[in-house]
N, C-alpha and C positions, 0 to 999 in steps of 0.2 A: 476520387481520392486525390488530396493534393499533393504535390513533388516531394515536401518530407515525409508524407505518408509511406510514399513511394520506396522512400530510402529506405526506411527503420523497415520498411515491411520485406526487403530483398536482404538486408543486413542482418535479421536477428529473425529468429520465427519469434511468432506474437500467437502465445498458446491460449492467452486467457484474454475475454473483453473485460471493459472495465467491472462489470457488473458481476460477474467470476471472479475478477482481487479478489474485489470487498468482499464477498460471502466469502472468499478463502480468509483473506482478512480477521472477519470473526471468527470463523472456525479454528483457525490458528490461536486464538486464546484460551484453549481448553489442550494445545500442544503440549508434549514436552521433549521433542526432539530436537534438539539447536539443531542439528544440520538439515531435519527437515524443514524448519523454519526459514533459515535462511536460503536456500532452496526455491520456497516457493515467495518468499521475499525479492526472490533474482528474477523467478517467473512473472510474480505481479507488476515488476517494476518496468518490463516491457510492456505492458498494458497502459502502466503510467504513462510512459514516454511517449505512448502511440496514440493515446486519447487526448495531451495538451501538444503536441508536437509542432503547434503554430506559434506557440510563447512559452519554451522552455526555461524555465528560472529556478535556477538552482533550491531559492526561501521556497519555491510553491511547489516543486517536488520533495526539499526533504519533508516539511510541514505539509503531505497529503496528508487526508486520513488513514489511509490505506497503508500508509509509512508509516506514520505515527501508531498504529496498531500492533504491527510488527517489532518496532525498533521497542516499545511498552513490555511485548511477552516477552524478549530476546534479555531486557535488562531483568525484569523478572527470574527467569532461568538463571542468571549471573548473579542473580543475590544484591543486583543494583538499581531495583525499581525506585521511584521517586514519589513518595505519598505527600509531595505539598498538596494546597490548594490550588493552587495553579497547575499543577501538574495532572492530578484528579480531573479536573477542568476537560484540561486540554486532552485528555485521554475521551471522558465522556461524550466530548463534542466530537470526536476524530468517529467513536464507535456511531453518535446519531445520524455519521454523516455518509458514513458506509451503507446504513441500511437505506437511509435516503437515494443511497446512489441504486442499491440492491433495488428499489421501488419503482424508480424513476424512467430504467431504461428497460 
C-alpha cells in the first residue's frame, strides 16, 4: 500500500472497492431516493479517491463513470436530466465503463 493509500485509508473508512461503486453505480439507476443516492454517491466516492489516489485530478474524478452515473439519476430525480446527444453519449459510455470495471477486477 503506498503513503496516500495510507492516508485516505486511516482518514475516511473505505466501505466499498471499486468494483462495489460500479455495481452500486448501476443499481443506483433504478433508485428513487435522493438521499439514498447521494449517500451512497459519498460512499462510492471513497472508493474513487482510494483506487486513483496516485493522480488525483479533479476532470478525472468528476468525469468517473461511476460519477457520471450518479450525478445522470440525481438530475433525473430533479426533472433536470439532459437528453442531448452528447449527453446520451456520455451517460452510455460512463454505464459500459462500470460494467467493464464490474468484469475486470
Amino acid at each position: 500500500m503506498n503513503k496516500i493509500n495510507e492516508i485516505l485509508t486511516r482518514q475516511m473508512e473505505i466501505r466499498y472497492t471499486i468494483k462495489q461503486a460500479a455495481k452500486i453505480a448501476l443499481e443506483a439507476q433504478n433508485a428513487s431516493n435522493t438521499n439514498g443516492i447521494v449517500h451512497a454517491l459519498n460512499e462510492c466516492m471513497k472508493a474513487i479517491l482510494y483506487e486513483n489516489s496516485v493522480s488525483v485530478e479533479k476532470k478525472e474524478i468528476n468525469n468517473h463513470p461511476i460519477v457520471i452515473l450518479f450525478l445522470d439519476k440525481l438530475c433525473q430525480l430533479a426533472g433536470m436530466q439532459n437528453f442531448s446527444d452528447e449527453a446520451t453519449k456520455k451517460f452510455e459510455n460512463a454505464r459500459n465503463e462500470c460494467k467493464k470495471i464490474i468484469e475486470k477486477t
